[in-house]
C-alpha positions in Angstrom: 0.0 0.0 0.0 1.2 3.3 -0.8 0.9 6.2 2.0 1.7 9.4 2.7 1.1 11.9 5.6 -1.3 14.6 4.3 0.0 17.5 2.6 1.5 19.9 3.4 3.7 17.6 5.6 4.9 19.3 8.7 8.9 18.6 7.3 8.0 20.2 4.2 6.8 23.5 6.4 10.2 23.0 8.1 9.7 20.7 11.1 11.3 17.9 12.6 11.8 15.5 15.5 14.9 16.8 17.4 17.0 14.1 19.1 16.1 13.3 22.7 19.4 15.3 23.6 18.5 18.9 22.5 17.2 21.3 24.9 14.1 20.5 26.8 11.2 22.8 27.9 9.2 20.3 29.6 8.9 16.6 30.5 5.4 14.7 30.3 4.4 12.1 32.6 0.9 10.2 32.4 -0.4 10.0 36.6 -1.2 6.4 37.3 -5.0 6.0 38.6 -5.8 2.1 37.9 -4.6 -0.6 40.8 -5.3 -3.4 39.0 -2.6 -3.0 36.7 0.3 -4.0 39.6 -1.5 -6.4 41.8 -0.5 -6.0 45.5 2.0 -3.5 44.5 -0.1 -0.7 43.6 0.5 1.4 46.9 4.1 1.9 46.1 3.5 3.0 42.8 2.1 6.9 43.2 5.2 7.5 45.2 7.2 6.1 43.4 5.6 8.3 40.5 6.2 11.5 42.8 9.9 10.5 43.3 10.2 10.5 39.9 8.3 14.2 39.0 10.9 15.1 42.4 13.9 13.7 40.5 13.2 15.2 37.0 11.8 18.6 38.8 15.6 19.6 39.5 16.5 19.4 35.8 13.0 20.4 33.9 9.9 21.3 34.2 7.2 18.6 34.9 3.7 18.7 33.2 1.5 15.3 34.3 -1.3 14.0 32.7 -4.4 13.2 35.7 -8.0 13.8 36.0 -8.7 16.4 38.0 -10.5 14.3 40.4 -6.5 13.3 41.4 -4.9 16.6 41.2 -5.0 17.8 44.8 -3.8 13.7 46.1 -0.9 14.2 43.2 0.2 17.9 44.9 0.3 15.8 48.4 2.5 13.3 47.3 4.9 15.7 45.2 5.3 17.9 48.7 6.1 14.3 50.3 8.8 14.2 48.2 9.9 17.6 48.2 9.3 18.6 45.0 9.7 22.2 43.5 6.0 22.3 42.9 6.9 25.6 41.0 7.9 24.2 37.9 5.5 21.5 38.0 1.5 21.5 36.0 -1.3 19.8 36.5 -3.4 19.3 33.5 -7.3 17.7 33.3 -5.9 15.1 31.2 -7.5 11.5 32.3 -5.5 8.8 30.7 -6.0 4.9 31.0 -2.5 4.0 31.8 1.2 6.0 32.3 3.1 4.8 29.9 3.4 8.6 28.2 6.2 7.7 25.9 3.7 5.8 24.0 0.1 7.5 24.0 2.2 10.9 24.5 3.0 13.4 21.4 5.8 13.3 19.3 6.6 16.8 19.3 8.3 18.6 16.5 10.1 21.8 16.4 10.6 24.0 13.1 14.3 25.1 13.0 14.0 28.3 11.4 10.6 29.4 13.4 11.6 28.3 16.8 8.0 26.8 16.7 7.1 23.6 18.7 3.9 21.2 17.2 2.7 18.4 18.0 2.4 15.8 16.1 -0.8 13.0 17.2 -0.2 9.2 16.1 -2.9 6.9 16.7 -2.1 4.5 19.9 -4.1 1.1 20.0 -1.8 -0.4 23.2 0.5 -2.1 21.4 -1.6 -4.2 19.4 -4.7 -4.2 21.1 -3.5 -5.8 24.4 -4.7 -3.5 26.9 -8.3 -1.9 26.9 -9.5 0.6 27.1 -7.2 2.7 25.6 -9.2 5.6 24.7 -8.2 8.4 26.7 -4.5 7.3 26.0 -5.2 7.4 22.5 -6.3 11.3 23.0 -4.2 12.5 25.2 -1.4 14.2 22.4 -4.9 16.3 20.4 -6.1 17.2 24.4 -2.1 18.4 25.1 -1.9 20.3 21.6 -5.2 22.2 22.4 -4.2 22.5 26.5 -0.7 24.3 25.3 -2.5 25.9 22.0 0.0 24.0 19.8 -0.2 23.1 16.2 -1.3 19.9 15.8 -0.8 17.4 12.7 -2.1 13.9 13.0 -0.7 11.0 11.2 -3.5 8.4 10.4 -1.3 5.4 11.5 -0.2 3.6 15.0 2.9 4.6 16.6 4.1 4.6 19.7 7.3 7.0 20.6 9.0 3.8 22.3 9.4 2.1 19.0 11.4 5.1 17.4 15.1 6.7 18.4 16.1 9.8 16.8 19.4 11.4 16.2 20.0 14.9 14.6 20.9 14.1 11.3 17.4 12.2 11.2 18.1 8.8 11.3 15.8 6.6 13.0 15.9 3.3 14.7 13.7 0.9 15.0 12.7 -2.9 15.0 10.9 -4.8 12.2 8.8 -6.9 15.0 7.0 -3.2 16.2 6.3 -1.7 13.0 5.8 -4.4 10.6 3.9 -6.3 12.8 0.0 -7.3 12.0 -1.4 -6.1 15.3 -0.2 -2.3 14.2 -0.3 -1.2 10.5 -0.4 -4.4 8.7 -0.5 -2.9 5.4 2.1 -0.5 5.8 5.8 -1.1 4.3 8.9 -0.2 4.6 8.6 2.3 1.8 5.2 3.8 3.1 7.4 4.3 6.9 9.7 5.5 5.0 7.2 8.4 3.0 4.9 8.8 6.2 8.0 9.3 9.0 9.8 11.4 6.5 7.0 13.9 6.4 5.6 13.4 9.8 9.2 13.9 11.2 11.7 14.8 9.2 13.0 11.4 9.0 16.0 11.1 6.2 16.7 7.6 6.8 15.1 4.6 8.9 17.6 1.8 10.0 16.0 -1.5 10.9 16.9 -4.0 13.5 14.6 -7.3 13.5 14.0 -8.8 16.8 13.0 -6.9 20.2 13.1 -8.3 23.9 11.5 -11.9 24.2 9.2 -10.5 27.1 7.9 -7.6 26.4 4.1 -6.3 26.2 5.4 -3.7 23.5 6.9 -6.9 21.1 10.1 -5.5 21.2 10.6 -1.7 21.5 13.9 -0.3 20.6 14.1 2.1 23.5 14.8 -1.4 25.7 17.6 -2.4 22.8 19.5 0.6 21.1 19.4 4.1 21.4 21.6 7.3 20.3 23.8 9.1 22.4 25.0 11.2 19.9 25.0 11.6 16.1 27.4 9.3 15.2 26.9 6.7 18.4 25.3 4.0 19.7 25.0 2.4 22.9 23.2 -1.2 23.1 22.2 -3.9 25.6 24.4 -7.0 25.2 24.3 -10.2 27.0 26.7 -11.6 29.6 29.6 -13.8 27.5 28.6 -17.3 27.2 24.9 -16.7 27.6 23.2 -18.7 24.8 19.1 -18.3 25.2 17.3 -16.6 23.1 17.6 -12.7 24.1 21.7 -13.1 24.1 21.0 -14.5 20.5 19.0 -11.7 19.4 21.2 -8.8 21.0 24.3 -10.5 19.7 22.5 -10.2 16.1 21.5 -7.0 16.7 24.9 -5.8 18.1 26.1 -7.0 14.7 23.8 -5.3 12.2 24.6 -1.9 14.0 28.3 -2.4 13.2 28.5 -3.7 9.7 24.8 -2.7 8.3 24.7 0.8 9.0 26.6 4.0 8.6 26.4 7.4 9.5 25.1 10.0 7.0 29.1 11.1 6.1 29.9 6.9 5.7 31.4 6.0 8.5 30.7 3.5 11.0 29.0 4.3 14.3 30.5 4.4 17.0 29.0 1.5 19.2 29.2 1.7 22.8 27.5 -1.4 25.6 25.4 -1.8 28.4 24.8 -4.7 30.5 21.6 -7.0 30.9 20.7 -6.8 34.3 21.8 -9.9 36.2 20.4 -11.5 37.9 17.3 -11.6 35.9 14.1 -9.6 37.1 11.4 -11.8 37.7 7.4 -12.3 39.6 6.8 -15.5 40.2 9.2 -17.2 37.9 8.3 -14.9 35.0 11.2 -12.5 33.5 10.5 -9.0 33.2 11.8 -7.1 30.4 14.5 -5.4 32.7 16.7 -2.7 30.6 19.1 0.1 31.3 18.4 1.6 28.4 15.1 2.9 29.0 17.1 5.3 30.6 16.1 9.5 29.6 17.9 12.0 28.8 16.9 15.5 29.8 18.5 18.7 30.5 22.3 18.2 32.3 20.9 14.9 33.6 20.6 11.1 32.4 18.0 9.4 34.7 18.8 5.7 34.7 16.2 2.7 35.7 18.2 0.4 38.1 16.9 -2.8 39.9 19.3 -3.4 43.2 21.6 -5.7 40.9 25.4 -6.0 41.1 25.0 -4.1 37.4 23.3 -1.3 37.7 27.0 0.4 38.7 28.2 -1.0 35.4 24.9 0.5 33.4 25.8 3.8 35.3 29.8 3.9 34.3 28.4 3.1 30.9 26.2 5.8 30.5 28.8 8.6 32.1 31.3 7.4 29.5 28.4 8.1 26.3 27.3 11.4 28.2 30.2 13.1 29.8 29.2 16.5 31.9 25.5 14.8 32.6 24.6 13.6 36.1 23.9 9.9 36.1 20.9 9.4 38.4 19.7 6.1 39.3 16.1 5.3 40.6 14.7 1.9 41.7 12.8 0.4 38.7 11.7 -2.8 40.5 8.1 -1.9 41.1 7.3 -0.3 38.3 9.0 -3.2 35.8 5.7 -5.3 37.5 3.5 -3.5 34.2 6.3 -4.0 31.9 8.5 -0.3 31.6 10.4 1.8 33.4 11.6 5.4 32.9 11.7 6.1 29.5 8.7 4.1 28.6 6.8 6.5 31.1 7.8 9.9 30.0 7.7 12.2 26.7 10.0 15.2 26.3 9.1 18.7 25.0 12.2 20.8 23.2 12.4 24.2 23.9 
């Protein structure tokens, strides 16, 4: 099938998705408000979610996505934790889950302007897994309108988890997320290719295959492979010797990003590594999707997801080395793993 994003594209009026590096005017978080969705773990998980707002509050602004049935509980438990509540915002923004990275906007920023848009993607939770997803699915239109932002809306499913951006405009990604049936099945490489281009100012998309065995998302690169600068990447890779089936899949993917893929000049990227937590995460038996590199960037700051393993110090060091002159900041991930993220998977930056 051949598709485009509707004319005229926001890259042809001079917009594009800046890398999660530039300068930031605001993070987005989505408030959680459903208990069943971490069984007997539920009361740690608003403070846990004020912790975080506390952490990111002393690098950026914080605007959170609640109803406003929740908003005076949220202001109590973001004074527990000693939060600058003056660069936090509270918008009437009811949501289903919190995972903002993916029912969030992808905002775009026009260069010559200094203009910042939105751009609203369709959001079906991951495939359909998770109902309702309604208010998620409105939540970037209801930001766009709550900030008085342009808005463009690309008529396909994507979630901002599945993409990494660097400045030059190449994109990662894995074939599992967009390719897959349960998303855009009739959507090609070509047509991601015509529809990211002018929703994003995409200039080239470089595919990796396989994701995370584990994961709700089917394999989202932001728990594989991101960008730490133009011309690097840092990547999850197994312990030595490990032979089951994620080592096999990060080994391949570890590959393709050194002999498939060059920068825009033709060189080779520079490839940097971070651990797989070990041991394992796991609930009864069951491995979670544990990653360091759902870590965020934001202003001065890398805030990484650790889980109390004899790794996370290794994650940390890696992460200094890829992002000299940031703070590294760890917070305990272990709670909120139990729904299948962790930091980056719950948050959406806004450039400045």
């Amino acid at each position: 099938m051949t598709k485009d994003f509707p004319a005229p594209t926001p890259a042809a009026l001079g917009f594009r998705l800046p890398p999660e590096w530039a300068p930031q005017a605001a993070m987005w978080l989505s408030w959680p408000s459903n208990p069943d969705l971490w069984p007997g773990r539920f009361e740690r998980i608003p403070p846990f979610f004020a912790n975080y707002a506390a952490t990111l509050s002393r690098f950026v602004p914080v605007r959170i996505n609640a109803s406003a049935a929740q908003h005076a509980e949220i202001r109590r438990l973001l004074n527990d934790a000693r939060t600058d509540l003056s660069v936090i915002e509270l918008f009437d923004h009811p949501v289903n889950d919190v995972w903002c990275r993916d029912h969030g906007p992808l905002f775009i920023k026009n260069d010559q302007t200094g203009e910042v848009a939105v751009t609203s993607w369709r959001f079906n939770a991951w495939g359909g897994k998770f109902s309702p997803w309604d208010l998620d699915d409105a939540i970037p239109s209801s930001i766009a309108e709550s900030l008085n932002m342009r808005c463009f809306s690309g008529d396909i499913i994507l979630e901002g988890g599945a993409i990494e951006i660097n400045g030059p405009g190449q994109l990662l990604t894995t074939e599992v997320v967009l390719l897959n049936p349960n998303r855009n099945p009739e959507l090609t490489k070509d047509d991601y290719t015509r529809l990211l281009s002018g929703g994003l100012g995409v200039t080239e998309i470089l595919w990796l295959q396989e994701g995370l065995p584990n994961d709700d998302t089917d394999g989202h690169i932001d728990n594989l492979t991101r960008f730490f600068r133009d011309d690097g990447i840092i990547t999850v890779m197994p312990p030595v010797g490990a032979q089951d089936e994620a080592a096999k899949i990060l080994r391949h993917n570890r590959f393709a990003l050194e002999e498939n893929f060059r920068t825009p000049s033709g060189g080779r990227f520079e490839i940097a590594e971070l651990p797989v937590p070990f041991p394992p995460v796991e609930v009864d038996g069951h491995e979670l999707p544990a990653s360091y590199a759902n870590y965020v960037v934001t202003n001065g700051a890398i805030l990484m997801p650790s889980y109390n393993r004899p790794t996370d110090a290794f994650a940390a060091h890696a992460l200094h080395e890829c992002f000299p002159g940031h703070e590294i900041v760890p917070l305990d991930c272990s709670d909120v793993l139990l729904e299948g993220g962790a930091l980056h998977c719950l948050s959406q930056q806004q450039p400045r």
